[in-house]
Biopython code that builds the backbone (N, CA, C, O; Angstrom):
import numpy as np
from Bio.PDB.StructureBuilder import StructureBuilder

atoms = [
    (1, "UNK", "N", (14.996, 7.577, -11.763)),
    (1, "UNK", "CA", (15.307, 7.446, -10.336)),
    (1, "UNK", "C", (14.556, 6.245, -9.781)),
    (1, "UNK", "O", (13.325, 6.288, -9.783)),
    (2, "UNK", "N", (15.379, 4.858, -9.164)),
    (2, "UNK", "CA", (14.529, 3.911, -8.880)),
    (2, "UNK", "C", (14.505, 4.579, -6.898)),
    (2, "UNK", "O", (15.279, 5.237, -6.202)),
    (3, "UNK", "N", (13.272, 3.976, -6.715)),
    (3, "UNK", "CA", (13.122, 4.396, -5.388)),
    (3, "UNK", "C", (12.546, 3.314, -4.792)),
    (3, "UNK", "O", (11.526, 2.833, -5.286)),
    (4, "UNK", "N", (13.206, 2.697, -3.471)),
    (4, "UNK", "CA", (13.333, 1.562, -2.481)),
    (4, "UNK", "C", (11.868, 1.323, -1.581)),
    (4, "UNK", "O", (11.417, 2.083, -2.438)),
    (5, "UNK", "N", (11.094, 1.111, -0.990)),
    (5, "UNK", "CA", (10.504, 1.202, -0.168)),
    (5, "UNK", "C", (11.188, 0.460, 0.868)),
    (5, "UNK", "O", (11.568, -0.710, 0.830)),
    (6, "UNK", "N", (11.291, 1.338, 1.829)),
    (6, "UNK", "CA", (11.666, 0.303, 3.180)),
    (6, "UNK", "C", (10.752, 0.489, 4.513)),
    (6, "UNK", "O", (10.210, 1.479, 5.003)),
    (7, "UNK", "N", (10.803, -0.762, 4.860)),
    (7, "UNK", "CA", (10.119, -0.929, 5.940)),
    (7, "UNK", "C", (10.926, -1.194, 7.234)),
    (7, "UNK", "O", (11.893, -1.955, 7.212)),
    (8, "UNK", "N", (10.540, -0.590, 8.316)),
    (8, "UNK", "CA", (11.311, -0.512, 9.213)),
    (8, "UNK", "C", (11.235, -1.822, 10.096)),
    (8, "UNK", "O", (10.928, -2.907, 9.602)),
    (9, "UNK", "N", (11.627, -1.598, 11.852)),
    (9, "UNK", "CA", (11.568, -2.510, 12.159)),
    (9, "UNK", "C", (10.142, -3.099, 12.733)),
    (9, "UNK", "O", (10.074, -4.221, 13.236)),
    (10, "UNK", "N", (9.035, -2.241, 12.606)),
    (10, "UNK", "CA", (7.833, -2.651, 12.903)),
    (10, "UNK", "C", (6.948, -2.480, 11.897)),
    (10, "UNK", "O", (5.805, -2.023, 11.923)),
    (11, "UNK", "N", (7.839, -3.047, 10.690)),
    (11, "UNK", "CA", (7.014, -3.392, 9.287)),
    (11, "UNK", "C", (6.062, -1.816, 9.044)),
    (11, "UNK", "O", (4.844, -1.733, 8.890)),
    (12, "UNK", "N", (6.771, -1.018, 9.065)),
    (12, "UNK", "CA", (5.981, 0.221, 8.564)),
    (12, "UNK", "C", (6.740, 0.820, 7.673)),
    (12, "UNK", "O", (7.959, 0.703, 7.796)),
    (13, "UNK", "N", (6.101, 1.721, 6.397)),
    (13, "UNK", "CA", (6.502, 2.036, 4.974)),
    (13, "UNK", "C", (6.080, 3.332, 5.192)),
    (13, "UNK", "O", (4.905, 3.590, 5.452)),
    (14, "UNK", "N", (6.972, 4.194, 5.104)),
    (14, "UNK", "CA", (6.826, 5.734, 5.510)),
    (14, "UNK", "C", (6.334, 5.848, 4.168)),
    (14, "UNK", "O", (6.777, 4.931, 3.476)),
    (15, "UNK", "N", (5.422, 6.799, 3.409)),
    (15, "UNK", "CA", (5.480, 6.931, 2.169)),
    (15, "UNK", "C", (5.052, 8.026, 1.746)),
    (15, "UNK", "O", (4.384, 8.278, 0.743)),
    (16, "UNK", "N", (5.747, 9.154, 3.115)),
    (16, "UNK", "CA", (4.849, 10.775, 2.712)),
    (16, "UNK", "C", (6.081, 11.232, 1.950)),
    (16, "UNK", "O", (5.937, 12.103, 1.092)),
    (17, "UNK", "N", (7.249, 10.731, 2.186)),
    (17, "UNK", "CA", (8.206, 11.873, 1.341)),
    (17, "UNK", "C", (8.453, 11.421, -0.129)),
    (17, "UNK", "O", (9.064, 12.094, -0.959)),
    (18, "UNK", "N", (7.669, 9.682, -0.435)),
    (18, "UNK", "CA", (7.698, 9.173, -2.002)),
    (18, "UNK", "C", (7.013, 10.381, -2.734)),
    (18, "UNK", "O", (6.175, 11.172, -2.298)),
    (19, "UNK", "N", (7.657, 10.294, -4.078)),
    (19, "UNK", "CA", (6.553, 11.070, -4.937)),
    (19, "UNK", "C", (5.091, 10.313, -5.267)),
    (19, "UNK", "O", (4.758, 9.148, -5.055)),
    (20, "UNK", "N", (4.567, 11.098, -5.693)),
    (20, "UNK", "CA", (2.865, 10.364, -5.601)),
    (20, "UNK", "C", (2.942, 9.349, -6.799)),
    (20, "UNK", "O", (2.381, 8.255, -6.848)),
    (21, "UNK", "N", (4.044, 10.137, -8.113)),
    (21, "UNK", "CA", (3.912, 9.201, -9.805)),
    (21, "UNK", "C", (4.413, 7.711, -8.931)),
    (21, "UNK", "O", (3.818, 6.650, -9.121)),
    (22, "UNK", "N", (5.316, 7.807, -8.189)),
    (22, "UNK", "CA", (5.650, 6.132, -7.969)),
    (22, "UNK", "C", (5.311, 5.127, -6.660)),
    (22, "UNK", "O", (5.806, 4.009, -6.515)),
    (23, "UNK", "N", (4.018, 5.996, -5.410)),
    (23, "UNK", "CA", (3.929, 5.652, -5.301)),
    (23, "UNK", "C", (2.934, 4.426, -4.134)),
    (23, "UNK", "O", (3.153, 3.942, -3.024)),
    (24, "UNK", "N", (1.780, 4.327, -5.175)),
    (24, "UNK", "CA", (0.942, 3.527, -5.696)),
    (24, "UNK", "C", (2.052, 1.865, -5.749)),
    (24, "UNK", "O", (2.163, 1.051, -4.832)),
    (25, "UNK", "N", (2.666, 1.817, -7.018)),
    (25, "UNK", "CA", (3.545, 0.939, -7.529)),
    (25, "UNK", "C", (4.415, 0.660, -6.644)),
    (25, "UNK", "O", (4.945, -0.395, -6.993)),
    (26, "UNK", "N", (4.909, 1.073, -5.570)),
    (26, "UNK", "CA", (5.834, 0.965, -5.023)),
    (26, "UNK", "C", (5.147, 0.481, -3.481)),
    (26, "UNK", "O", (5.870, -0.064, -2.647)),
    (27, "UNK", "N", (4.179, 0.655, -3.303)),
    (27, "UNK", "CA", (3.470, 0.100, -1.944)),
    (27, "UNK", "C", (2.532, -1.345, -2.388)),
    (27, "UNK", "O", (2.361, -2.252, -1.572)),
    (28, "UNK", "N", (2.057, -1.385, -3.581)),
    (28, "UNK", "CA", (1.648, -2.397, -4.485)),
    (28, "UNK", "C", (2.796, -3.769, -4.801)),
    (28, "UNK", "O", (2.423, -4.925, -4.600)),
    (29, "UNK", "N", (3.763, -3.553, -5.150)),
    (29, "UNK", "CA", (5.334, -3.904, -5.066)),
    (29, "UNK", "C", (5.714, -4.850, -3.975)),
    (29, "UNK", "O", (5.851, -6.069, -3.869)),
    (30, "UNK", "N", (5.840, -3.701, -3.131)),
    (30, "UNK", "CA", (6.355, -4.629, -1.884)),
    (30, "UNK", "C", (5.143, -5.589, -0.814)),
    (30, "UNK", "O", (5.451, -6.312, 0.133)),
    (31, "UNK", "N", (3.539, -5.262, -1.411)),
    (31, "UNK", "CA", (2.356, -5.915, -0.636)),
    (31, "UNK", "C", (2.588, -7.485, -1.744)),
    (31, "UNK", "O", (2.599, -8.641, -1.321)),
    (32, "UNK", "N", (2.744, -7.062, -3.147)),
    (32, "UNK", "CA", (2.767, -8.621, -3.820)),
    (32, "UNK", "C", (3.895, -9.220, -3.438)),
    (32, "UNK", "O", (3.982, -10.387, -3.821)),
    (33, "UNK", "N", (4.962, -8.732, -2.687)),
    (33, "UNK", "CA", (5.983, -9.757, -2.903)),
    (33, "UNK", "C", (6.084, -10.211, -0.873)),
    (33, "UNK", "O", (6.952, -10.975, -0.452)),
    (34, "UNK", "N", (5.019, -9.543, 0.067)),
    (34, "UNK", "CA", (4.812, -10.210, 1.160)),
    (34, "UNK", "C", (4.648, -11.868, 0.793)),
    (34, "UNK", "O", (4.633, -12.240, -0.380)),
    (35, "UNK", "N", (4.523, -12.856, 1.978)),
    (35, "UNK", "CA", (4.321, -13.992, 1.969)),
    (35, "UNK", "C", (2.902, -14.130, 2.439)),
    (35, "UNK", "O", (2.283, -13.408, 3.221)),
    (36, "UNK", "N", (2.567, -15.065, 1.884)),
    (36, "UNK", "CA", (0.902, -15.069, 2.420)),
    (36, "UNK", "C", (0.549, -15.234, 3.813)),
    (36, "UNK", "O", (0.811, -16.326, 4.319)),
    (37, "UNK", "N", (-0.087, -14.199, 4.634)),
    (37, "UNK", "CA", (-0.312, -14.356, 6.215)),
    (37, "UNK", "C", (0.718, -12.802, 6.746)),
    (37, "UNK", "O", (0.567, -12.151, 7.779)),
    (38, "UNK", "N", (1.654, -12.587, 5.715)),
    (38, "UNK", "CA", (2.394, -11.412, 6.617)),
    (38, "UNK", "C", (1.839, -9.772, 5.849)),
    (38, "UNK", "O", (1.239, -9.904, 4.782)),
    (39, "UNK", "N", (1.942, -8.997, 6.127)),
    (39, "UNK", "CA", (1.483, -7.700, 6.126)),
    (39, "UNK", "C", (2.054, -6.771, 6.510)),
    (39, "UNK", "O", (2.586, -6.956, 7.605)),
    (40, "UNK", "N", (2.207, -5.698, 6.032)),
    (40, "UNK", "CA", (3.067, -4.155, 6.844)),
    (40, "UNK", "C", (2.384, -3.254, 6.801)),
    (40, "UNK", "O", (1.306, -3.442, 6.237)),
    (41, "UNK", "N", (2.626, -2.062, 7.282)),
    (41, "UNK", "CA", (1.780, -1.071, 7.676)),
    (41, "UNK", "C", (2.394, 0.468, 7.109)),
    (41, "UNK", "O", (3.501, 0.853, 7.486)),
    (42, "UNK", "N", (1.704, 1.134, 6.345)),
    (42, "UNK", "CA", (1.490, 2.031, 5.779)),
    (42, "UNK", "C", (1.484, 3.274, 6.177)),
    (42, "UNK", "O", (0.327, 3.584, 6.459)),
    (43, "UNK", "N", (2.568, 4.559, 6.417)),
    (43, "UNK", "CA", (1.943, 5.568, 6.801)),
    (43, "UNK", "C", (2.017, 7.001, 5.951)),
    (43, "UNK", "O", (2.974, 7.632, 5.502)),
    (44, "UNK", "N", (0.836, 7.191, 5.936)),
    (44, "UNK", "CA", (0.727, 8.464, 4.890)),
    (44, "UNK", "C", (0.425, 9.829, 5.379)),
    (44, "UNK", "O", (0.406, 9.822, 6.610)),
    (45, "UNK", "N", (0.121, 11.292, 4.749)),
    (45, "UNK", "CA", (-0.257, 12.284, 5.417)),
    (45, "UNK", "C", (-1.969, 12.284, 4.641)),
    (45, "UNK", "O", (-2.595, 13.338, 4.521)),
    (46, "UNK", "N", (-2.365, 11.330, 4.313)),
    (46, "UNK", "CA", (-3.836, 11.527, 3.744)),
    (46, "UNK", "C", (-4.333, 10.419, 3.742)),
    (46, "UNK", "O", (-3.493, 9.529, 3.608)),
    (47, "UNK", "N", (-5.603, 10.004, 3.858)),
    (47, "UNK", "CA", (-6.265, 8.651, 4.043)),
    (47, "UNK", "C", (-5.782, 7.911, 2.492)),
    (47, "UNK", "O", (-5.582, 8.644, 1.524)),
    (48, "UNK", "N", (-5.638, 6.541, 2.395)),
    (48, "UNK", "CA", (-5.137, 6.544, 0.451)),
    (48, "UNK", "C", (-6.320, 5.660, 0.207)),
    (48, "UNK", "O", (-6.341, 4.511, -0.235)),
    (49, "UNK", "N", (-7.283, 6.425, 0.584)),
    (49, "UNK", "CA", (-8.552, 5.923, -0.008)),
    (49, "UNK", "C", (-8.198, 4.932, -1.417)),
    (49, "UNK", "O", (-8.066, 3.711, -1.332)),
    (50, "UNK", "N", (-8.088, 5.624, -2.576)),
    (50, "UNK", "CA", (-8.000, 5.300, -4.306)),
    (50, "UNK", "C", (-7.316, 4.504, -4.523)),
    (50, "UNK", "O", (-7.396, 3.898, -5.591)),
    (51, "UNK", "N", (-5.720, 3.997, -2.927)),
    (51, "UNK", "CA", (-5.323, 2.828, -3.122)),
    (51, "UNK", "C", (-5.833, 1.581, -2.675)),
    (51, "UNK", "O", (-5.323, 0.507, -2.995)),
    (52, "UNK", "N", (-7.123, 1.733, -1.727)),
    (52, "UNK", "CA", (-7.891, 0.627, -1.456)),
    (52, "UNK", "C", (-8.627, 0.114, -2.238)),
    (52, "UNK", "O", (-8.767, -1.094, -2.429)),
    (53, "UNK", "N", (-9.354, 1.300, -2.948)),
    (53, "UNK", "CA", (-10.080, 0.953, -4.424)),
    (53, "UNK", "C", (-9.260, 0.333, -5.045)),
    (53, "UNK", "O", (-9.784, -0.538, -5.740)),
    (54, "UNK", "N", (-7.674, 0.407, -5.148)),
    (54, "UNK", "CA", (-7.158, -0.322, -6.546)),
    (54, "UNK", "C", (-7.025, -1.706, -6.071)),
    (54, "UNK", "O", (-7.185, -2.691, -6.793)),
    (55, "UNK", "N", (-6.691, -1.739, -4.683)),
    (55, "UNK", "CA", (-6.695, -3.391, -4.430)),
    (55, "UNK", "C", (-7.938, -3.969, -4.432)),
    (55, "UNK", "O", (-7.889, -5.095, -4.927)),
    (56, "UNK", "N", (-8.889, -3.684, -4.119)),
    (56, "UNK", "CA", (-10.176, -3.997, -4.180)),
    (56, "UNK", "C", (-10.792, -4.599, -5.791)),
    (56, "UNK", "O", (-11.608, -5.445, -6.157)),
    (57, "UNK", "N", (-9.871, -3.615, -6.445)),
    (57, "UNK", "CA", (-10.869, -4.364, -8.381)),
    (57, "UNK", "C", (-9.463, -4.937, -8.462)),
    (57, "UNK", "O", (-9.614, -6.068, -8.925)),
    (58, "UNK", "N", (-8.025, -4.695, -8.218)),
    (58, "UNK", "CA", (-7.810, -5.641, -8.673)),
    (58, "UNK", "C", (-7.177, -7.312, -7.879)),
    (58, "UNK", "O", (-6.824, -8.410, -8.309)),
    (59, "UNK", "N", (-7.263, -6.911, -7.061)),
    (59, "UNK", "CA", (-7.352, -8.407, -5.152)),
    (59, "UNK", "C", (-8.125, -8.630, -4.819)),
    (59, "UNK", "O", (-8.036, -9.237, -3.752)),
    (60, "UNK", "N", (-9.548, -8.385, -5.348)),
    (60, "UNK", "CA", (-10.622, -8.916, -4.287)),
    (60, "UNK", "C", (-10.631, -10.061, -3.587)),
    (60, "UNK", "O", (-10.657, -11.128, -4.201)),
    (61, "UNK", "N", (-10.612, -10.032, -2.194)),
    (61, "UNK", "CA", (-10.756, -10.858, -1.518)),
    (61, "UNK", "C", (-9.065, -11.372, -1.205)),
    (61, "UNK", "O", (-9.111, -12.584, -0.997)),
    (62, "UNK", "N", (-8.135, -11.045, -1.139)),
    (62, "UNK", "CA", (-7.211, -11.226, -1.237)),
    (62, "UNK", "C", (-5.921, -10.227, -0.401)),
    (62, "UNK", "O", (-4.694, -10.175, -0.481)),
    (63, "UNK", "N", (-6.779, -9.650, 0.252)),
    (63, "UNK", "CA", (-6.283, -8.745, 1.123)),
    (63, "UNK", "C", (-6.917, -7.940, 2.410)),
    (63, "UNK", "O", (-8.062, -7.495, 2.320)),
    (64, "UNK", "N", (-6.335, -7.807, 3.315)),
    (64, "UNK", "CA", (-7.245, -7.207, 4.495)),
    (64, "UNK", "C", (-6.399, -6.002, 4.603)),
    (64, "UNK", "O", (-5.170, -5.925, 4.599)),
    (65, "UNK", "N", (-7.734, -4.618, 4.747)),
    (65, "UNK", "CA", (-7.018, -3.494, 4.866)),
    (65, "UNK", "C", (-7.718, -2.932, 6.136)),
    (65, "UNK", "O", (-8.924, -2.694, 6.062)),
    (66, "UNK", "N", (-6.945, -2.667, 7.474)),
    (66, "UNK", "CA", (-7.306, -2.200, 8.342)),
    (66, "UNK", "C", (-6.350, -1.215, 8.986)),
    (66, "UNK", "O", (-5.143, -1.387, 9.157)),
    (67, "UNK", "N", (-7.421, 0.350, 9.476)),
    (67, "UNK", "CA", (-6.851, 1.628, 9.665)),
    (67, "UNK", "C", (-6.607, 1.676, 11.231)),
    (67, "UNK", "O", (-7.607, 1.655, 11.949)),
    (68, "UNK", "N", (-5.497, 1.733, 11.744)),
    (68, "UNK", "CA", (-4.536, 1.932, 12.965)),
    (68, "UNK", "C", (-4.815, 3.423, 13.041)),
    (68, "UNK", "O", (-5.102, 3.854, 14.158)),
    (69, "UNK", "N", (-4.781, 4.128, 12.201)),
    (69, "UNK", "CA", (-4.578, 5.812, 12.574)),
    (69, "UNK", "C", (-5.334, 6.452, 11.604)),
    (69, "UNK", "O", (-5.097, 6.346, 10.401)),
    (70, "UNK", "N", (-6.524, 7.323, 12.227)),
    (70, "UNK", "CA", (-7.229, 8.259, 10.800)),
    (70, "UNK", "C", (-6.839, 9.546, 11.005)),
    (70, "UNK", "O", (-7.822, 10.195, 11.362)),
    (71, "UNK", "N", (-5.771, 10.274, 10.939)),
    (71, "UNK", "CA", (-5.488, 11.348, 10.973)),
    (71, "UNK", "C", (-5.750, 12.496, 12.549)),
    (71, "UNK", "O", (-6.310, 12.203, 13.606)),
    (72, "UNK", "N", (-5.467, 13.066, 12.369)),
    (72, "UNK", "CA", (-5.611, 14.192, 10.941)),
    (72, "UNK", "C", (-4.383, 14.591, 10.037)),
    (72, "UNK", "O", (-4.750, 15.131, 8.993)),
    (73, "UNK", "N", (-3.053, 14.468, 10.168)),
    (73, "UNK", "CA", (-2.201, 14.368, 10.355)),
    (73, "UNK", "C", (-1.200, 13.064, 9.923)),
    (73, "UNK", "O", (-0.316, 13.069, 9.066)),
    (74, "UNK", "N", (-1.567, 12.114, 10.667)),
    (74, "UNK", "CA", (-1.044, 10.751, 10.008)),
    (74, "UNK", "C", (-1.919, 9.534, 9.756)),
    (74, "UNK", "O", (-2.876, 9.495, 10.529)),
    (75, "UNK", "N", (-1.866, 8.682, 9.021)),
    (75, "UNK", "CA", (-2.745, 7.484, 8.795)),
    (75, "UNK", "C", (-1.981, 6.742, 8.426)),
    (75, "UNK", "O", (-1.178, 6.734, 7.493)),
    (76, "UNK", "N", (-2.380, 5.716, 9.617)),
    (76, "UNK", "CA", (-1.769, 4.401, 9.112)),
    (76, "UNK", "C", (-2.853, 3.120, 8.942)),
    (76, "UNK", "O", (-3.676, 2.650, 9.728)),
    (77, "UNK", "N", (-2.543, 2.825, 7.784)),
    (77, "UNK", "CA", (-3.428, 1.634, 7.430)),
    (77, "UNK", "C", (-2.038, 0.487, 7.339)),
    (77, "UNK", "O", (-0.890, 0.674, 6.937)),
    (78, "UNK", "N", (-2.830, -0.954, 7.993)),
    (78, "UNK", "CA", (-2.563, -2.178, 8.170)),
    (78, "UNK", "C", (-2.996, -2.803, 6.792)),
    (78, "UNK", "O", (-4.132, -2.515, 6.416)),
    (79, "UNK", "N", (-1.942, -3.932, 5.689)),
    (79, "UNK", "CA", (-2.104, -4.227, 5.027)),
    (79, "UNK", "C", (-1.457, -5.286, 4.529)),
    (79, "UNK", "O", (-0.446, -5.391, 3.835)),
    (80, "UNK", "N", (-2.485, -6.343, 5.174)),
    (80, "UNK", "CA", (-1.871, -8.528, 4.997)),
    (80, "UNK", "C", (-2.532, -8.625, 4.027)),
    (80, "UNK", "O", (-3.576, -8.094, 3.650)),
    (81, "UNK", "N", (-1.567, -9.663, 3.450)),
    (81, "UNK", "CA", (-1.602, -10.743, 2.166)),
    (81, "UNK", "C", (-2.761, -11.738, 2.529)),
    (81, "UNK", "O", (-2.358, -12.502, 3.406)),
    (82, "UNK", "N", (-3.775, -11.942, 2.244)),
    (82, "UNK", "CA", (-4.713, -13.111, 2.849)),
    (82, "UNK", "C", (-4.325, -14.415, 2.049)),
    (82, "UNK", "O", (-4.404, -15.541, 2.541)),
    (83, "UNK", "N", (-3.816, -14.097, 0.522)),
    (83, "UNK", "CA", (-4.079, -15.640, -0.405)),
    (83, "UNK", "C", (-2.981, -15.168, -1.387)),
    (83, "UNK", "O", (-2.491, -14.041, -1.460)),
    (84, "UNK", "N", (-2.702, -16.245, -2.114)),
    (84, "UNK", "CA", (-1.826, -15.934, -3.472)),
    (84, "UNK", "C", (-2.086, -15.175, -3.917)),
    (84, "UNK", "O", (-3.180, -14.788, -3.508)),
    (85, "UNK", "N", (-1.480, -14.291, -5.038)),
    (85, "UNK", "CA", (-2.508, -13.453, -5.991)),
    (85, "UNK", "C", (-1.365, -13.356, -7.505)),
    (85, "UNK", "O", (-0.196, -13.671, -7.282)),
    (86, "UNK", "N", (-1.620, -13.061, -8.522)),
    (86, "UNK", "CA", (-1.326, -12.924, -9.456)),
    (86, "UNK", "C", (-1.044, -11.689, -9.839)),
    (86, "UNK", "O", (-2.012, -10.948, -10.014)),
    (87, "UNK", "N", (0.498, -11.073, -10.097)),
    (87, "UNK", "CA", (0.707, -10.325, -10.367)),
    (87, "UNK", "C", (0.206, -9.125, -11.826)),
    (87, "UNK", "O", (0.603, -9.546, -12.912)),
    (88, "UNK", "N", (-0.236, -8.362, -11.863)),
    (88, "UNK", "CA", (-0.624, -7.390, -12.941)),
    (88, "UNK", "C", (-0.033, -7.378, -14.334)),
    (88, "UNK", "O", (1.190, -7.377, -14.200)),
    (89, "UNK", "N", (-0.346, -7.370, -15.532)),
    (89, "UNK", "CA", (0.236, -8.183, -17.073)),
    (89, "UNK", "C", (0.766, -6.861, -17.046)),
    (89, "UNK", "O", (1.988, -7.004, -17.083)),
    (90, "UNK", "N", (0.393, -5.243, -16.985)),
    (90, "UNK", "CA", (0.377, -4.235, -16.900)),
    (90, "UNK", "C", (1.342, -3.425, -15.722)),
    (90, "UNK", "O", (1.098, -3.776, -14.567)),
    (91, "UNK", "N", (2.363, -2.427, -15.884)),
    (91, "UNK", "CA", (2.130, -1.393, -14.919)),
    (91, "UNK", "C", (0.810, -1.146, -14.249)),
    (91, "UNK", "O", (-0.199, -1.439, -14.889)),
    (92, "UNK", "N", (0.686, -0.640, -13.034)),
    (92, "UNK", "CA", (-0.248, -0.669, -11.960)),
    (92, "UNK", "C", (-0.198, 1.081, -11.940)),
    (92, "UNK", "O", (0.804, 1.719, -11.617)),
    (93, "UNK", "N", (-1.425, 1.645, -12.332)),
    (93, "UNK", "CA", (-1.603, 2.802, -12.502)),
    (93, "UNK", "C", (-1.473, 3.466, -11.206)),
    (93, "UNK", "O", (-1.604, 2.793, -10.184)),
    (94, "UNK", "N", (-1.185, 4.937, -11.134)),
    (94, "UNK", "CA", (-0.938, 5.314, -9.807)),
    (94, "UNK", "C", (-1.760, 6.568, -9.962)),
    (94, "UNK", "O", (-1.694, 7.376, -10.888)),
    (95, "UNK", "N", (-2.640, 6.601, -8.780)),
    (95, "UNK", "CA", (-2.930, 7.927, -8.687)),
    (95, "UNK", "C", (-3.188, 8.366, -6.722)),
    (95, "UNK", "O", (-3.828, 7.807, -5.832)),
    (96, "UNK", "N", (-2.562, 9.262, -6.749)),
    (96, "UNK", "CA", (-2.684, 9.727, -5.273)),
    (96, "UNK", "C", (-4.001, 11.185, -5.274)),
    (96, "UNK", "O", (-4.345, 11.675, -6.349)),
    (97, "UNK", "N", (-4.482, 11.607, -4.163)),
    (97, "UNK", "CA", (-4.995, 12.164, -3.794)),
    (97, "UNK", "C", (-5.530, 12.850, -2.221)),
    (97, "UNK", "O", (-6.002, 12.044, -1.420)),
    (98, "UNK", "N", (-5.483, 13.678, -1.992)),
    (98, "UNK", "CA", (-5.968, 14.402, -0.766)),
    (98, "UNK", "C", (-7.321, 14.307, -0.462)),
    (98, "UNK", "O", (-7.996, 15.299, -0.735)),
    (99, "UNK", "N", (-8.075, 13.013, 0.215)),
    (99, "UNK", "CA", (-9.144, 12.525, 0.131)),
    (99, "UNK", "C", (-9.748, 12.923, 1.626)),
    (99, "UNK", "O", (-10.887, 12.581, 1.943)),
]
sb = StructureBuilder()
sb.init_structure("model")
sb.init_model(0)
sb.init_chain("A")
sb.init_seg("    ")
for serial, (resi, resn, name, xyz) in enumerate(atoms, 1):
    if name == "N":
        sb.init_residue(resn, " ", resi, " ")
    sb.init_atom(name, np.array(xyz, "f"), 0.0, 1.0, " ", f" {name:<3s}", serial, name[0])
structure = sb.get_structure()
């Protein structure tokens, strides 16, 4: 089952009804293929802590992640392209969690 991410008209990526196996990869996906300077916004039913960690070891410095909404309920984190970056040789491991 391939599954789309779409972003609406105020660049936001619903991503509570994705399954969790795809998506990591699928919010990862559509942040590498932004243009450098643009960004969309994220909304989940749990902080995605473990996906900041993954941009962090593997974008450092290469991304700005800032939280619009901490719950309890919904969170939305803000998430621009700062610089080029080089896509992963690898699938991009996914792991979600209730953090």
């Amino acid at each position: 089952m391939q599954i789309q991410p779409v972003l609406d008209a105020d660049k936001v990526m619903d991503v509570r009804p994705i399954p969790c196996s795809v998506k990591h990869g699928l919010i990862i996906r559509t942040w590498l293929d932004l243009a450098v300077g643009d960004h969309f916004i994220i909304l989940n039913d749990h902080d995605p802590v473990p996906l900041r960690y993954q941009f962090a070891a593997q974008w450092p410095d290469a991304f700005a992640w800032e939280h619009l909404a901490q719950g309890p309920e919904e969170f939305r984190v803000k998430i621009t392209k700062l610089r080029p970056v080089v896509e992963p040789a690898a699938p991009v491991a996914s792991s979600c969690g209730h953090h």
